[in-house]
MARFI-47497 format. One record per residue (C-alpha): residue number from 0; residue in three letters; chain; x, y, z. Coordinates in steps of 0.2 Angstrom, whole numbers, m for minus. Layout:
% MARFI-47497
 pos code unit     u     v     w
 NUM  Ala    A     X     Y     Z
...
END
This chain:
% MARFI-47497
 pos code unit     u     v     w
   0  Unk    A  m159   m23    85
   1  Unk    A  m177   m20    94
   2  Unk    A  m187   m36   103
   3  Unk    A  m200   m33    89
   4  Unk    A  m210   m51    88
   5  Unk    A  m210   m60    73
   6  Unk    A  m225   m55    66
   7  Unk    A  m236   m67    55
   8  Unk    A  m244   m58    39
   9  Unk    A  m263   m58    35
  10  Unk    A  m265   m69    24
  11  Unk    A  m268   m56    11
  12  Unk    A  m262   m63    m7
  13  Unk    A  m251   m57   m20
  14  Unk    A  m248   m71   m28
  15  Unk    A  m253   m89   m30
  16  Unk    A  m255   m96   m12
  17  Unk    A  m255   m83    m3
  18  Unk    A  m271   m85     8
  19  Unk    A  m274   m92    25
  20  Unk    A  m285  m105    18
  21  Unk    A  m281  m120     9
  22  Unk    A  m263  m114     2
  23  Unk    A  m261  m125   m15
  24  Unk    A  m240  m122   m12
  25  Unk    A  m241  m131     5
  26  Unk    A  m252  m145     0
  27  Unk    A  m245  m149   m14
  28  Unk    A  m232  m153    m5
  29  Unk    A  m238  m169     4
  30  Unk    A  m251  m181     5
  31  Unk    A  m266  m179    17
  32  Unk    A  m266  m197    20
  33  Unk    A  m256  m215    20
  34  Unk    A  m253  m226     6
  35  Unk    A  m268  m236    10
  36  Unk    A  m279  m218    12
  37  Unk    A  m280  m222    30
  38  Unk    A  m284  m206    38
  39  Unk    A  m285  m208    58
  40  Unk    A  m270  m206    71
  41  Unk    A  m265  m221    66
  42  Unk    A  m258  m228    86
  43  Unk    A  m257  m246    86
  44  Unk    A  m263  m256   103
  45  Unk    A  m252  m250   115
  46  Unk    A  m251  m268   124
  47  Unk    A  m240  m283   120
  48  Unk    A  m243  m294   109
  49  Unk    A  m253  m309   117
  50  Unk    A  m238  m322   124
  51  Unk    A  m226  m310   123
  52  Unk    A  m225  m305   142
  53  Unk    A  m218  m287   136
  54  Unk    A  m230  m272   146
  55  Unk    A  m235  m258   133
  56  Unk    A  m227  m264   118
  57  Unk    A  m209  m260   125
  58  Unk    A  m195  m271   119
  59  Unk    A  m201  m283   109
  60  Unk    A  m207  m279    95
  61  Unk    A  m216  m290    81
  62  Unk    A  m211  m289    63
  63  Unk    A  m198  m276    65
  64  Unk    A  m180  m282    67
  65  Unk    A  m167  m269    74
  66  Unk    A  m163  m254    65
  67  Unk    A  m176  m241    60
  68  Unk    A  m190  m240    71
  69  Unk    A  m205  m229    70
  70  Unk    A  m210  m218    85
  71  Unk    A  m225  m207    90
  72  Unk    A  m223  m193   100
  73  Unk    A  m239  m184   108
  74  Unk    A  m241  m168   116
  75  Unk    A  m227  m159   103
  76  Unk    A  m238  m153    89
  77  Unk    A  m233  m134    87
  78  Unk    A  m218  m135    98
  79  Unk    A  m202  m129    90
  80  Unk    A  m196  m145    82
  81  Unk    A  m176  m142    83
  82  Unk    A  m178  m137   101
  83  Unk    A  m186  m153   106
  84  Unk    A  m172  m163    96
  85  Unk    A  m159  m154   106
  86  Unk    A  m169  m158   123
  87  Unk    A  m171  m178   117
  88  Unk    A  m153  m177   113
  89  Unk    A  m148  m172   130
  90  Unk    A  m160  m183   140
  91  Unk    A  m156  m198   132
  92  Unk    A  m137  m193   131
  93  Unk    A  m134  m196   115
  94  Unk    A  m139  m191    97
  95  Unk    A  m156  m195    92
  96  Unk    A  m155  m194    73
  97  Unk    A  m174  m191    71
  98  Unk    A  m178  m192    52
  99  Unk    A  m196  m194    41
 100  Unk    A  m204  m184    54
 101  Unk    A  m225  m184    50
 102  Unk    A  m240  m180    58
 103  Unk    A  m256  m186    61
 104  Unk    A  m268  m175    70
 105  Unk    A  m258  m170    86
 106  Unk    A  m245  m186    85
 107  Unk    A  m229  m182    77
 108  Unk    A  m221  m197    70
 109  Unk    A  m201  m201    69
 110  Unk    A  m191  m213    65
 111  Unk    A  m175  m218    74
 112  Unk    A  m160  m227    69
 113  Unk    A  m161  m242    80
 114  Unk    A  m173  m251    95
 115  Unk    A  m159  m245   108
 116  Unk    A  m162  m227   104
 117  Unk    A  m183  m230   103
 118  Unk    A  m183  m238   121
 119  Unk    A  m172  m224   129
 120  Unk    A  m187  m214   121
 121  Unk    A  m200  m226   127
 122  Unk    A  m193  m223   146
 123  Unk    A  m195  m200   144
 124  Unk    A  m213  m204   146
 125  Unk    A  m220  m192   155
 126  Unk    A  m207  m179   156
 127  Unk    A  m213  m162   151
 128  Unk    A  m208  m151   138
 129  Unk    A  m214  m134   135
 130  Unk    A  m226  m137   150
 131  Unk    A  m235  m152   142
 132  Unk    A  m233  m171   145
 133  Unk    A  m225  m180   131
 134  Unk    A  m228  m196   127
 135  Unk    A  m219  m209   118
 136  Unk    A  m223  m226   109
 137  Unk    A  m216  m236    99
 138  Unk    A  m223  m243    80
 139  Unk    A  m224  m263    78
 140  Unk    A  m231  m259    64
 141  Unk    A  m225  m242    55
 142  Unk    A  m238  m229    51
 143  Unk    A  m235  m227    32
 144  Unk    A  m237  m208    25
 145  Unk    A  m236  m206     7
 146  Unk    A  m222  m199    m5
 147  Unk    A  m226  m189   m17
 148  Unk    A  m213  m186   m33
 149  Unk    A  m204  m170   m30
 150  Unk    A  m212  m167   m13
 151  Unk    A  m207  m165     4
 152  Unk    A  m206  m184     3
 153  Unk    A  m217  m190    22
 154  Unk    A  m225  m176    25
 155  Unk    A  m243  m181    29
 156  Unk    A  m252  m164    30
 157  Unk    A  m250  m144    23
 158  Unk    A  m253  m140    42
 159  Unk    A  m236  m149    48
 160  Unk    A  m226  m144    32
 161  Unk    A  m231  m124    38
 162  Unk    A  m228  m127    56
 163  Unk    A  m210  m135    50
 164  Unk    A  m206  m121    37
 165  Unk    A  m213  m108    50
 166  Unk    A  m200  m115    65
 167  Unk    A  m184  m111    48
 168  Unk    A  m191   m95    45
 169  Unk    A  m191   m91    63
 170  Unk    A  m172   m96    67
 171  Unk    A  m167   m88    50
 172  Unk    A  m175   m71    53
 173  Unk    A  m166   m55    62
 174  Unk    A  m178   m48    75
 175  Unk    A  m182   m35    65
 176  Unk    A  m188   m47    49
 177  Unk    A  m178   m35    37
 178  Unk    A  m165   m50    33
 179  Unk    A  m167   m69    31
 180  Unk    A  m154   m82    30
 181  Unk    A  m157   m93    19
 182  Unk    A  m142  m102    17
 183  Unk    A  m135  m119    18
 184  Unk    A  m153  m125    20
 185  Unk    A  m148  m144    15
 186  Unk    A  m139  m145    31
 187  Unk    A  m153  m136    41
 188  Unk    A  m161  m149    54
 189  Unk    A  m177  m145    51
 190  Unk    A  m177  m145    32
 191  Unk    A  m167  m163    35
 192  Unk    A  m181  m169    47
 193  Unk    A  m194  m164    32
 194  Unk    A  m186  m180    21
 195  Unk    A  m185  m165     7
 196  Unk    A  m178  m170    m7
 197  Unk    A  m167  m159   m18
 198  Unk    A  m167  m142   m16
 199  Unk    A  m169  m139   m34
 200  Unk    A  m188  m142   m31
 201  Unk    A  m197  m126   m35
 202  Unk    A  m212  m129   m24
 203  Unk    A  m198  m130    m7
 204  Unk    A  m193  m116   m11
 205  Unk    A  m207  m105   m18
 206  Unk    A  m216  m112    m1
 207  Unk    A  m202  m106    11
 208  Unk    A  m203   m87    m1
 209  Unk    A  m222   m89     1
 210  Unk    A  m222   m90    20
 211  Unk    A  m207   m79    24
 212  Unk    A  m217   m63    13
 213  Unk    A  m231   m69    26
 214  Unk    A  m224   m66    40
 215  Unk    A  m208   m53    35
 216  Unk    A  m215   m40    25
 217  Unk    A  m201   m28    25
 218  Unk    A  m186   m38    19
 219  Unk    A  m173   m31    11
 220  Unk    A  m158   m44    13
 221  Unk    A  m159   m61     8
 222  Unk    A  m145   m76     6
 223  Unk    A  m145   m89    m5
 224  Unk    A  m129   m95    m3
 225  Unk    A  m121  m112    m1
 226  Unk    A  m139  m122    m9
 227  Unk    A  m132  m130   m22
 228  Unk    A  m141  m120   m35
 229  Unk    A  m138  m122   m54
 230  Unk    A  m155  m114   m60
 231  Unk    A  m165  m100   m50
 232  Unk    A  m182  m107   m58
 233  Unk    A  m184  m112   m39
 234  Unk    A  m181   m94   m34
 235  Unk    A  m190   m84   m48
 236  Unk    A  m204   m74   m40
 237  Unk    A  m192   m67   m26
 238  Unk    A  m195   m51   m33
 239  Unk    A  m216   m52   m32
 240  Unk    A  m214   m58   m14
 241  Unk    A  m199   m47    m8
 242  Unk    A  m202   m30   m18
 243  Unk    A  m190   m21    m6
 244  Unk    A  m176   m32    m9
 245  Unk    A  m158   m22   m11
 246  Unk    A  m148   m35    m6
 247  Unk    A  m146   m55   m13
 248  Unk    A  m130   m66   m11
 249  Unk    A  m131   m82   m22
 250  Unk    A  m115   m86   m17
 251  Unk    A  m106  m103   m18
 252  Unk    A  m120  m109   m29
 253  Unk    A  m118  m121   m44
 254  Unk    A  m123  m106   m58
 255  Unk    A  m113  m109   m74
 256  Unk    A  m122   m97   m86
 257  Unk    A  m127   m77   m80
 258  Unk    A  m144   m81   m93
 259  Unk    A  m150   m90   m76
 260  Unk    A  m150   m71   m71
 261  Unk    A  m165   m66   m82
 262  Unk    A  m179   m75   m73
 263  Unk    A  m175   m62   m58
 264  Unk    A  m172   m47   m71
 265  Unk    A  m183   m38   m83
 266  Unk    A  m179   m51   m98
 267  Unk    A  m187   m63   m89
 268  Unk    A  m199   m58   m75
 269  Unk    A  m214   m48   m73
 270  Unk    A  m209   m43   m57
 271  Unk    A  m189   m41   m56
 272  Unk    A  m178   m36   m44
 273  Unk    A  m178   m16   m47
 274  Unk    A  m172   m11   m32
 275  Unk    A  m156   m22   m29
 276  Unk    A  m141   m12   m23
 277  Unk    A  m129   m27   m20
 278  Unk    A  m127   m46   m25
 279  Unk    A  m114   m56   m24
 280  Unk    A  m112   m72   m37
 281  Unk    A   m92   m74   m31
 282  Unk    A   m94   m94   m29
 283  Unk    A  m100   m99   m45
 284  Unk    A   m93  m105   m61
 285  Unk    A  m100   m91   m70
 286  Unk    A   m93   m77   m63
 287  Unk    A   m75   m88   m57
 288  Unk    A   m75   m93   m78
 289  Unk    A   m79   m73   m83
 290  Unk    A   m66   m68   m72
 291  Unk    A   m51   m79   m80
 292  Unk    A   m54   m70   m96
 293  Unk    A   m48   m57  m103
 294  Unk    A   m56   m39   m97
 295  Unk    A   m63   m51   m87
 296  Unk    A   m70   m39   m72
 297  Unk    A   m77   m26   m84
 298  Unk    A   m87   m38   m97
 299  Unk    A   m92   m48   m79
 300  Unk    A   m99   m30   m72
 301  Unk    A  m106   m27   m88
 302  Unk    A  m115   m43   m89
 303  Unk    A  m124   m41   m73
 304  Unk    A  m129   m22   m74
 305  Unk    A  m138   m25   m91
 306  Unk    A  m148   m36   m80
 307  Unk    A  m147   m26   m65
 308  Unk    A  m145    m8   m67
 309  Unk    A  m145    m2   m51
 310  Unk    A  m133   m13   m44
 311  Unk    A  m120    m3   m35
 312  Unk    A  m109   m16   m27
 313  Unk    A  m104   m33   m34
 314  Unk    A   m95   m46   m25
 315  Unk    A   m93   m34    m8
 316  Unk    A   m87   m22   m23
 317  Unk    A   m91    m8   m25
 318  Unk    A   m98    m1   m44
 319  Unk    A  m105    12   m54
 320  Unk    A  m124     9   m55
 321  Unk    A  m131    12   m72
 322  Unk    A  m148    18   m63
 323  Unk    A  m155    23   m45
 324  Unk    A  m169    13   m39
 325  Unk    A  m184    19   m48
 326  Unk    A  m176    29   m60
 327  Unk    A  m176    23   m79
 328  Unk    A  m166     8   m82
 329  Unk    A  m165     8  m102
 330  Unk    A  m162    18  m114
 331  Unk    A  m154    35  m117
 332  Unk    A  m160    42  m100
 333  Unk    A  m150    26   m90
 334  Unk    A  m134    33   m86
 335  Unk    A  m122    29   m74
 336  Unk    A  m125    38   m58
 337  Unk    A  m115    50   m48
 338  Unk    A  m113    51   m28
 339  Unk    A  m108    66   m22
 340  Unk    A  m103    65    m3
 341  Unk    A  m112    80    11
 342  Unk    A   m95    87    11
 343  Unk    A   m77    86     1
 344  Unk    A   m67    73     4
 345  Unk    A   m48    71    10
 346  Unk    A   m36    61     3
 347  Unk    A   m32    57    20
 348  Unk    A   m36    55    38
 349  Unk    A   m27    58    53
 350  Unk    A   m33    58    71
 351  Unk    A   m22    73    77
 352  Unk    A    m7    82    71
 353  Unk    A     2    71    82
 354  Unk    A     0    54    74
 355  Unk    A    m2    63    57
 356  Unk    A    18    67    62
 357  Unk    A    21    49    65
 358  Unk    A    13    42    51
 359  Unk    A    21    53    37
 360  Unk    A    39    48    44
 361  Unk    A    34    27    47
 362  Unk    A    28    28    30
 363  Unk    A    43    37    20
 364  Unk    A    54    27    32
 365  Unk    A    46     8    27
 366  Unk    A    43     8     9
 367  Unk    A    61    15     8
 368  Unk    A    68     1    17
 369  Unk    A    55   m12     6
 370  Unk    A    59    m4    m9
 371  Unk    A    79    m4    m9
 372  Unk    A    85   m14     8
 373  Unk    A    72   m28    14
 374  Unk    A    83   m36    24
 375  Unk    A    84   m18    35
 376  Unk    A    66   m22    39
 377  Unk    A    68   m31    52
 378  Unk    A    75   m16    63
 379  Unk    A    56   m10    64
 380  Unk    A    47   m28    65
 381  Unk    A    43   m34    83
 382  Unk    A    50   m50    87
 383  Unk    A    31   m56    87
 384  Unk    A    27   m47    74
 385  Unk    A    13   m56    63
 386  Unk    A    11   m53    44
 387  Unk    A    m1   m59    30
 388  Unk    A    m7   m56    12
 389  Unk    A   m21   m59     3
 390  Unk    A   m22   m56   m16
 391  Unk    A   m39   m49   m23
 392  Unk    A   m41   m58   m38
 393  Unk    A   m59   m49   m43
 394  Unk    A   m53   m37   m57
 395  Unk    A   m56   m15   m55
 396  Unk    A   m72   m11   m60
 397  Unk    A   m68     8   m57
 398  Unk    A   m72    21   m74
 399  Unk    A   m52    25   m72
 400  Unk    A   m51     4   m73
 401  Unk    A   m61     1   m89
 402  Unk    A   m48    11  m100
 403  Unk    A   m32    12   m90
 404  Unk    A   m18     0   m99
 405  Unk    A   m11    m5   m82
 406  Unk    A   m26    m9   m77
 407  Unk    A   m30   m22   m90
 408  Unk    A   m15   m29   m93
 409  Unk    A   m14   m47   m88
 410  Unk    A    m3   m49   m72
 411  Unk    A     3   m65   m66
 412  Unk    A     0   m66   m46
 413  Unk    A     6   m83   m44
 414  Unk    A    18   m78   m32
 415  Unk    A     8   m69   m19
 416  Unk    A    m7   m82   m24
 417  Unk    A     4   m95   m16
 418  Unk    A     3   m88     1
 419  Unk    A   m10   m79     0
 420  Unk    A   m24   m78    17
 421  Unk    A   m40   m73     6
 422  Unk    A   m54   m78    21
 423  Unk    A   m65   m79     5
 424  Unk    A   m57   m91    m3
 425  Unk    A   m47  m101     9
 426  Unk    A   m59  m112    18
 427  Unk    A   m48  m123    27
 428  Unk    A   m44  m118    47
 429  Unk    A   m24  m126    43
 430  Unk    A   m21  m116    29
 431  Unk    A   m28  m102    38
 432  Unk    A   m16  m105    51
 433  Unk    A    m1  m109    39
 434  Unk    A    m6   m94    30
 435  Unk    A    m1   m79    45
 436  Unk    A    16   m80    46
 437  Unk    A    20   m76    64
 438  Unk    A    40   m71    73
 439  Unk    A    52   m56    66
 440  Unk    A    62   m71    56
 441  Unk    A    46   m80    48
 442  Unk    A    40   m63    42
 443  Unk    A    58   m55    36
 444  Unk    A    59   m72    27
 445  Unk    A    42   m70    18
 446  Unk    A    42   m53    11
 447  Unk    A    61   m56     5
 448  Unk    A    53   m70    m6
 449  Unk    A    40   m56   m13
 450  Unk    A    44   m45   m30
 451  Unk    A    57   m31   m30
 452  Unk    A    46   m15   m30
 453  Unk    A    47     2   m32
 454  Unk    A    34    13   m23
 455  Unk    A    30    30   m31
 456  Unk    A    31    41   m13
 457  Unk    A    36    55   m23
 458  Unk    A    20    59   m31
 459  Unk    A     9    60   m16
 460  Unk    A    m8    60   m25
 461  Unk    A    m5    43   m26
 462  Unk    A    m5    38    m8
 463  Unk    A   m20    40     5
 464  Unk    A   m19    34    22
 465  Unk    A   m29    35    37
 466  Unk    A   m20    33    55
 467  Unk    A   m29    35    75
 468  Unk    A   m23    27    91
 469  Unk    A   m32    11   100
 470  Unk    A   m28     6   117
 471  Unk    A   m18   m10   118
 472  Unk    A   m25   m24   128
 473  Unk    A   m21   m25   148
 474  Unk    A    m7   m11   146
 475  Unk    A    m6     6   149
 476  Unk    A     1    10   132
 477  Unk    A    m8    16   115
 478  Unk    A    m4     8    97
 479  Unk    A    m9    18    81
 480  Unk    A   m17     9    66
 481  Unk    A   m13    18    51
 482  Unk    A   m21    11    36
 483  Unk    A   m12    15    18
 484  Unk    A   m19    14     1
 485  Unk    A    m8    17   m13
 486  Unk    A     3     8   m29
 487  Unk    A    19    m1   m34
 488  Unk    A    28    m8   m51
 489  Unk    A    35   m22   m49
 490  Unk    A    53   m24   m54
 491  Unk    A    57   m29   m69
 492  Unk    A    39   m34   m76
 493  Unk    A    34   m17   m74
 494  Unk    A    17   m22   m69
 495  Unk    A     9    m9   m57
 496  Unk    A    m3   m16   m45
 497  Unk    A   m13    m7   m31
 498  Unk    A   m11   m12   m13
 499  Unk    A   m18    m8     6
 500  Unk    A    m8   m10    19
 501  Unk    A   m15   m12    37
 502  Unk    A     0    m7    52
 503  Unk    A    m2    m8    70
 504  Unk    A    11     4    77
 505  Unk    A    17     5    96
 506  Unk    A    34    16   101
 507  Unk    A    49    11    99
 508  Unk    A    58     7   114
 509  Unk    A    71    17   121
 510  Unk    A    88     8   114
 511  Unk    A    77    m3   102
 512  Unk    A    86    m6    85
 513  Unk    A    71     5    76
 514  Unk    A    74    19    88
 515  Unk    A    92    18    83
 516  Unk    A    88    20    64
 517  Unk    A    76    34    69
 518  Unk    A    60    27    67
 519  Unk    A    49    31    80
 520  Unk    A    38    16    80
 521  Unk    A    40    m4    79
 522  Unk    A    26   m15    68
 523  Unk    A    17   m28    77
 524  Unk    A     3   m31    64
 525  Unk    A     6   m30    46
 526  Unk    A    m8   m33    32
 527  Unk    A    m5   m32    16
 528  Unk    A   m19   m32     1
 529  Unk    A   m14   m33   m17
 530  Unk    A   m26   m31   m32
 531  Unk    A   m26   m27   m49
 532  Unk    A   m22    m7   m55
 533  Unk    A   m38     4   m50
 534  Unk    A   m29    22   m48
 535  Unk    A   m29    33   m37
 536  Unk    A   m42    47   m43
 537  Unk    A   m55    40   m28
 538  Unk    A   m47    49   m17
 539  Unk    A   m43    64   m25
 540  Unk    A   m49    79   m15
 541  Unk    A   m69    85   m23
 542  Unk    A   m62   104   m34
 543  Unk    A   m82   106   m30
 544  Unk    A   m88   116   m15
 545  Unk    A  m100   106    m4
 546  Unk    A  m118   112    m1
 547  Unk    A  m119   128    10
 548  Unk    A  m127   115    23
 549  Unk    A  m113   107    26
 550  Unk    A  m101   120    28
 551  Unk    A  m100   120    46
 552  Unk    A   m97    99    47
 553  Unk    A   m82    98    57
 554  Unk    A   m66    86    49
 555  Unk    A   m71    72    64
 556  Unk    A   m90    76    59
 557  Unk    A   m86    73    41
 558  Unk    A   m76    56    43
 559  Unk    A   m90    49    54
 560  Unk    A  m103    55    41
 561  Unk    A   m92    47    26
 562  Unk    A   m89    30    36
 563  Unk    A  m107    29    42
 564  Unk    A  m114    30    25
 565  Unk    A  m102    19    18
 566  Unk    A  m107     7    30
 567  Unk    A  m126     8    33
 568  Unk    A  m129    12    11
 569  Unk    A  m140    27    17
 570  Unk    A  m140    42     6
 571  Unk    A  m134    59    11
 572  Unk    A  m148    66    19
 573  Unk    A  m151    53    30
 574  Unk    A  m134    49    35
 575  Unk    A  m134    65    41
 576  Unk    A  m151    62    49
 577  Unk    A  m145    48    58
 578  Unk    A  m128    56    64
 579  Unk    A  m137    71    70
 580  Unk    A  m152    61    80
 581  Unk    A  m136    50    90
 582  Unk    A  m129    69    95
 583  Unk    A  m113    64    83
 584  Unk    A  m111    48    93
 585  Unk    A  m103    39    79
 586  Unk    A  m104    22    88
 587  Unk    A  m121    23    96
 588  Unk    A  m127    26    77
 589  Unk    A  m120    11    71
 590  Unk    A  m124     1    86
 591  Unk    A  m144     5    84
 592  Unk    A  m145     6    65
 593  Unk    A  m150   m12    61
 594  Unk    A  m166    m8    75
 595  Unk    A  m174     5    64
 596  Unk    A  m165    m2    46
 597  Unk    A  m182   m10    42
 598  Unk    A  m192     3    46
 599  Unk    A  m184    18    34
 600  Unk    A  m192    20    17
 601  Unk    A  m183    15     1
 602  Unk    A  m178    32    m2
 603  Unk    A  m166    34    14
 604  Unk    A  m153    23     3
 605  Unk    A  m144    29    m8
END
């Protein structure tokens, strides 16, 4: 990513607030005054009161009893206000807990959770942050700021309230400004500091979308996640403010019913997210309820493309989108649209002839072995071998998917469920751990619990697999990874289910049980996917030629260009673009795309 600065936008409006002057989001959002309309800086004498024999109103305080004590801080105003948290934390060695944090002029006002922490305070005085002199006093009698209903409750002016939402913005921005990270904002330190009240406010939020089109004109990634949303009222103009959006997670939000969708949509905004290429709603009882039913995945795909059209992943998914960005998106011209590739595709991937060698022979070996004699496994396994499954429960969303029988069959996965290692979905770090099943014994004993299967290796169509060599960590020697895509039926059910299945290979030793069985390799790593049925047809070879252009793209140039765009979302020609600027230098492109992401036009994606 390049060291661009963040940038602070014009001022230009386009939309309600947008201005430099008076902005009616920002203060509307708190009182210019106390509760008694008092106005000034509002510092109290800072001497004792008269008998009390304490200098500079230090200890004793009148009328406030110990807990919450009010302090003023000056010569902070427009300092980062999480960074000086941290550097009072450390001085006084021990959490502050600043909280209703107000200005008045250039005093910033906090309040502390007890007199001990207000005197450890009282003795930085003096000490310098940022270059300036801060000074500390504490409130006998507490500057009152007012609380309006709905609002940022405390603040006292629009000023702080921008300087505040400016400091978030800033440490939820990539250097670039194409993405913001607006997740989790309840737990924030600066939103915390802000007293806001619940984030289902409308004008916190449309002030935070205000002031991040301000100053990031050219986002096109935004998270939502984790806010506790169950309405997007609060969110609706994201499409007048971010016009370039493609990409919007609103996961683990409260949203119980996909009509929320509409105000972000063309049945329900004047300016709707046309351009969105991926969103992710995994999280929320809407989508976990559509799921559970019935041809749950397709009527769930369905129910967000006829509010988003051009939506070509869901839920880190990938789907057909109904419309490119800009095209149509009703009527009889909105079809589904079809990407073609720069070059054919292979149903498979090897990174010589050597390891494709090895890889042909491990694979008919293993699911031989799984299919007919489990227990004869453990010849290949290292005796630290780790293994662990995760079950996608998120149904195929694939054209073959939305007709194929065994793909809409309902299919009990209880049994992998139970030890199942989905990162998405287990949260606790114990499970995580109980979840990876580590030693030869622990992993023989886990997969013997699993199905019987039968594995159609006969009908090669059905199988894809990609395999290259890695150097192992502080040795000499190389493993192979080879990565297998394929299908099973469960015995007896019947159910057929498609997996992928993640090795790490290293020889076998000399002697080794595996080398007496003939295989030439032992398993240190074993990952195994399961989902529902989705085919095999993506990886069916292209029967069309590729465009005379690419004819002389090499099989290493053509897997670099297919990964690269499959990573990046940029369309043919630029992909190629990209590839061909990095002299085919796969990982220098990948490693410098999020620098110049934010300044390719729309049309780069596909």
């Amino acid at each position: 990513m390049n060291n661009q600065s963040f940038g602070r936008g014009s001022g230009r409006g386009r939309g309600r607030g947008r201005g430099q002057g008076g902005n009616p989001v920002f203060s509307r959002l708190g009182a210019s005054t106390d509760q008694n309309g008092n106005t000034g800086s509002g510092q109290a004498g800072g001497f004792s009161q008269p008998g009390s024999g304490v200098p500079f109103g230090g200890a004793s305080m009148v009328g406030q009893s110990d807990g919450p004590v009010q302090v003023s801080i000056k010569g902070c105003r427009g300092k980062p206000e999480a960074s000086l948290f941290k550097f009072l934390n450390m001085k006084v060695e021990r959490p502050v807990n600043a909280t209703n944090v107000n200005y008045r002029g250039e005093i910033m006002y906090i309040t502390v959770p007890s007199m001990d922490i207000a005197q450890e305070l009282l003795k930085l005085s003096g000490i310098r942050f940022y270059g300036e002199k801060l000074s500390f006093q504490i409130k006998p009698h507490p500057v009152k700021f007012g609380t309006g209903t709905g609002s940022c409750s405390g603040s006292s002016d629009s000023a702080s309230i921008r300087d505040r939402l400016i400091a978030l913005l800033q440490t939820r921005a990539d250097p670039q400004g194409s993405a913001l990270d607006l997740s989790g904002l309840a737990h924030d330190p600066i939103i915390q500091s802000m007293g806001a009240g619940s984030l289902q406010d409308s004008k916190l939020f449309e002030a935070i979308l205000v002031l991040a089109a301000q100053l990031y004109t050219n986002v096109i990634t935004i998270s939502l996640a984790n806010n506790g949303l169950s309405s997007l009222r609060p969110v609706a103009n994201l499409g007048m403010h971010f016009p370039k959006l493609r990409n919007l997670s609103l996961m683990n939000n409260m949203i119980s019913d996909f009509r929320e969708l509409n105000c972000l949509s063309e049945s329900g905004s004047k300016v709707p997210l046309s351009n969105l290429s991926e969103l992710i709603l995994q999280g929320n009882p809407a989508s976990e309820a559509e799921l559970r039913q019935p041809n749950g995945g397709a009527s769930y795909v369905e129910k967000v493309q006829q509010r988003f059209p051009t939506v070509s992943r869901l839920d880190m998914n990938p789907v057909t989108p109904r419309a490119e960005p800009g095209q149509e998106t009703s009527g009889p011209s909105a079809q589904p649209v079809s990407r073609k590739l720069p070059f054919p595709t292979a149903q498979s991937f090897s990174e010589d002839a050597a390891v494709n060698e090895l890889a042909v022979a491990f694979l008919a070996g293993f699911f031989k072995l799984y299919d007919e004699n489990r227990s004869g496994l453990s010849d290949i396994y290292d005796s630290a071998a780790a293994f662990s499954l995760m079950v996608d429960t998120t149904h195929p969303t694939s054209e073959f998917a939305r007709t194929n029988p065994d793909s809409q069959k309902r299919v009990d996965l209880t049994t992998y469920i139970r030890i199942s290692r989905n990162l998405t979905r287990v949260k606790s770090q114990a499970r995580r751990i109980q979840a990876l099943v580590v030693g030869k014994a622990a992993v023989m004993q886990t997969i013997a619990q699993l199905p019987t299967t039968h594995h159609p290796v006969q009908d090669d169509k059905r199988f894809s697999f990609d395999a290259w060599r890695v150097d192992v960590a502080d040795s000499a020697q190389q493993a192979v990874v080879l990565a297998v895509h394929g299908e099973f039926t469960e015995q007896p059910s019947q159910n057929v289910l498609s997996f992928d299945r993640t090795f790490v290979l290293v020889p076998a030793p000399p002697g080794s049980p595996a080398a007496a069985i003939g295989s030439p390799c032992v398993v240190t790593n074993d990952q195994l996917t399961l989902r529902r049925y989705n085919g095999f047809h993506s990886w069916l070879p292209q029967t069309e030629p590729a465009p005379a252009h690419n004819l002389n793209l090499s099989p290493e140039q053509q897997e670099m260009a297919r990964v690269l765009q499959e990573q990046t979302g940029l369309n043919v020609e630029w992909t190629l673009k990209c590839l061909e600027n990095y002299g085919w230098n796969y990982q220098q492109a990948m490693a410098e795309f999020p620098q110049f992401r934010g300044t390719l036009p729309a049309e780069a994606f596909q």
